[in-house]
C-alpha positions in Angstrom: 84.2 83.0 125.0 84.7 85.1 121.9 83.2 88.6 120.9 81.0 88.4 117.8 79.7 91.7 116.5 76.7 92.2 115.7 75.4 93.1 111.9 71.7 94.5 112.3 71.7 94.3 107.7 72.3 90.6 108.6 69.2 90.2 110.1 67.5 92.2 107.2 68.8 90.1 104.7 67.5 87.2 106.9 64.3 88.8 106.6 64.2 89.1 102.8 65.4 86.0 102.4 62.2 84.5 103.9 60.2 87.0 101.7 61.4 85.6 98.6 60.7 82.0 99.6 57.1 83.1 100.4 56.7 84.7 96.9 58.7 81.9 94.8 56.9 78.7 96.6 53.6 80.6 96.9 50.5 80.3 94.2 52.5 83.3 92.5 54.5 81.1 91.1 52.1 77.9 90.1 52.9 76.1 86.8 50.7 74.7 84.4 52.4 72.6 81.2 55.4 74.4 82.0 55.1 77.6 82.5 53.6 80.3 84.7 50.3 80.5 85.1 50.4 84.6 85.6 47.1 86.4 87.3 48.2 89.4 86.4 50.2 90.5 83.6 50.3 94.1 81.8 51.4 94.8 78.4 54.6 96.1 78.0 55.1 99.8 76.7 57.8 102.4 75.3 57.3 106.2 75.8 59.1 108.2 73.5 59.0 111.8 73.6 59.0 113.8 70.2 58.7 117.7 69.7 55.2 118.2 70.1 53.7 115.2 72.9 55.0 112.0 74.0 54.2 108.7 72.2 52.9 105.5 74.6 53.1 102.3 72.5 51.5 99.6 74.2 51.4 96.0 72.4 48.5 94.3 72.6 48.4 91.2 70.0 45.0 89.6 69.9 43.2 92.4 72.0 40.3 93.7 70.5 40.4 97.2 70.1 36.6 97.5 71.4 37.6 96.1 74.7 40.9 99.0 75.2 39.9 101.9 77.3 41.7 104.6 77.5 41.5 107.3 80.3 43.4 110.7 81.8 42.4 111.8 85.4 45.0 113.5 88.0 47.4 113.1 85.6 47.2 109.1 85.1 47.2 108.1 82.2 45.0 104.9 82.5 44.9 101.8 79.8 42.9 98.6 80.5 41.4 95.8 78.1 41.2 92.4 78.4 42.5 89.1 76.3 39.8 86.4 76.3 41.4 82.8 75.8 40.0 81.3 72.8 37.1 79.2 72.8 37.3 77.3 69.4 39.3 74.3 71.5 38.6 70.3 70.9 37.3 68.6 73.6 40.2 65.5 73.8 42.9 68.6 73.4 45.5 68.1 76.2 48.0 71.2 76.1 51.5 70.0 76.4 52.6 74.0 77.1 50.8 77.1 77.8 52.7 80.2 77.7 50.5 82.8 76.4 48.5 85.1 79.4 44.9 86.0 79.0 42.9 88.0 81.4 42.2 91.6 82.1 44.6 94.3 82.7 45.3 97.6 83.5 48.9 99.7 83.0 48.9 103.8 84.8 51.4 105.4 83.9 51.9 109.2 85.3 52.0 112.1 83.0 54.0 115.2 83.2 52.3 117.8 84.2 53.0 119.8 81.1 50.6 118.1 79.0 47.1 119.1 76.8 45.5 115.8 78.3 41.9 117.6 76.5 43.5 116.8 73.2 45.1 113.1 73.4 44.5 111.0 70.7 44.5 106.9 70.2 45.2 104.6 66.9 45.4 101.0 67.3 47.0 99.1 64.6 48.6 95.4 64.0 48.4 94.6 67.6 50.0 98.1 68.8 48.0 101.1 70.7 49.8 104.1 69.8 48.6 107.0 72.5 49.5 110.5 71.5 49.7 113.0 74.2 50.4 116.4 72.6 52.5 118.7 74.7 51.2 121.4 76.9 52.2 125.2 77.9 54.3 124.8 81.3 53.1 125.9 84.5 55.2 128.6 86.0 55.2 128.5 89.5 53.4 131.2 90.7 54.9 133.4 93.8 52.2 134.6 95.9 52.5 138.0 98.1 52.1 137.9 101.8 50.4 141.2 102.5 
């Protein structure tokens, strides 16, 4: 009889493993003319700080700017809308690939806390949102007395 030891990070990668086949066979993964058929998707953003704030530039081809709200609370910055799949399709179409998502969505992204969120500002133009968040004064820790 040999002495095996025992590995318990085997059994965790045992574990995770299994989790991946649940998420890769599941409905997360279902495909329709090739390609994923995604329920949820987000668009995809870059934050760039400059002097004064911090750019968020979301793209959003083919959103509607009337369907892009924008929101600050607790120091989220909050941005949903919604794609709507076009309707102007023939009735013998058969798609042989389907790659684009449609759908609602909503992307938080936190804020520092050193912001004027009273004073951010929104442009949307050729399919980009460009959210301005202006730079606040920073809060010094305050050091209370114990009396």
């Amino acid at each position: 009889m040999s002495i095996i030891s025992w590995n318990p990070f085997n059994e965790l990668e045992d574990i995770r493993s299994e989790i991946n086949k649940v998420f890769n066979d599941s409905a997360f993964s279902k495909r329709k003319g090739g390609s994923k058929d995604l329920s949820f998707w987000e668009p995809v953003s870059d934050i760039v700080e400059v002097k004064d704030g911090y750019k968020v530039r979301t793209e959003m081809p083919g959103i509607p700017k009337e369907s892009i709200k924008i929101s600050v609370s607790n120091d989220i910055l909050t941005i949903e809308g919604e794609k709507k799949q076009e309707t102007e399709e023939e009735k013998d179409a058969h798609y042989h690939r389907t790659e684009r998502v449609y759908g609602s969505f909503q992307k938080m992204l936190s804020l520092p806390q050193e912001v004027a969120a009273y004073k951010i500002t929104a442009n949307y133009k050729n399919g980009v949102l460009e959210v301005f968040i202006p730079k606040g004064k920073k809060v010094k820790p305050k050091e209370i007395k114990v009396e």
